[in-house]
N, C-alpha and C positions, 0 to 999 in steps of 0.2 A: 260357442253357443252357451247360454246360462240356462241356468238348473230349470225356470220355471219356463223357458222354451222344450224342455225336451219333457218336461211335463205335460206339455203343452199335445206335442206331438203325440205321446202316448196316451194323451184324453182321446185323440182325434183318432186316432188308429184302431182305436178299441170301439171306440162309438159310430165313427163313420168309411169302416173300413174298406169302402166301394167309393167313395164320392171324390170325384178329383175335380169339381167346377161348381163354386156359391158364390151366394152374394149375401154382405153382410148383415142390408135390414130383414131379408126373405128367411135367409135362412141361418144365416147365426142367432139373430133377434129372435128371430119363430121358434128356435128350437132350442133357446135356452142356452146356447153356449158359453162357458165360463171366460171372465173378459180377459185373460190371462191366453185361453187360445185366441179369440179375436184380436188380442194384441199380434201375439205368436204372427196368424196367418196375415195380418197386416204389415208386418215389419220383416218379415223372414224372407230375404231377398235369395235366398240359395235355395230352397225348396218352393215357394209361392211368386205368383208374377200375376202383376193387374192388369185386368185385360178392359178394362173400362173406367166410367164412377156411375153408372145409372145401380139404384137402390144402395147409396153407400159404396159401391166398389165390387166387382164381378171377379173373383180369382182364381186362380188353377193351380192346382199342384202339381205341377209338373215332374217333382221328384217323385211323385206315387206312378205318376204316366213312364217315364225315363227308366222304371225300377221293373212295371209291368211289361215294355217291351225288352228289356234282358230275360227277363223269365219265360220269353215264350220263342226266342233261338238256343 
């Protein structure tokens, strides 16, 4: 993983530290996201997975989902 993905991850983590499901014109565009995470969450095949393409592309983190179900056995 390169420098400006884990950058990426730590914009996201500190700003949106609840949300494990957007979509890129709603709510990346809407709220400003720097194109460096919207690269990140569009390419980062080991934490992110596209679950559509309506408004640009609908995604999940699944590694934030994967991370919260260890945390709570």
């Amino acid at each position: 993983m390169n420098n400006q993905y884990e950058e990426a991850r730590v914009w996201y983590d500190e700003n949106w530290p609840c949300c494990i499901r957007l979509d890129i014109e709603w709510t990346c565009r809407g709220y400003d996201y720097p194109e460096h995470v919207v690269e990140w969450i569009k390419n980062d095949t080991t934490n992110w997975r596209k679950l559509n393409d309506e408004n640009g592309g609908t995604y999940e983190y699944f590694a934030r989902m994967n991370q919260r179900l260890l945390n709570k056995k």
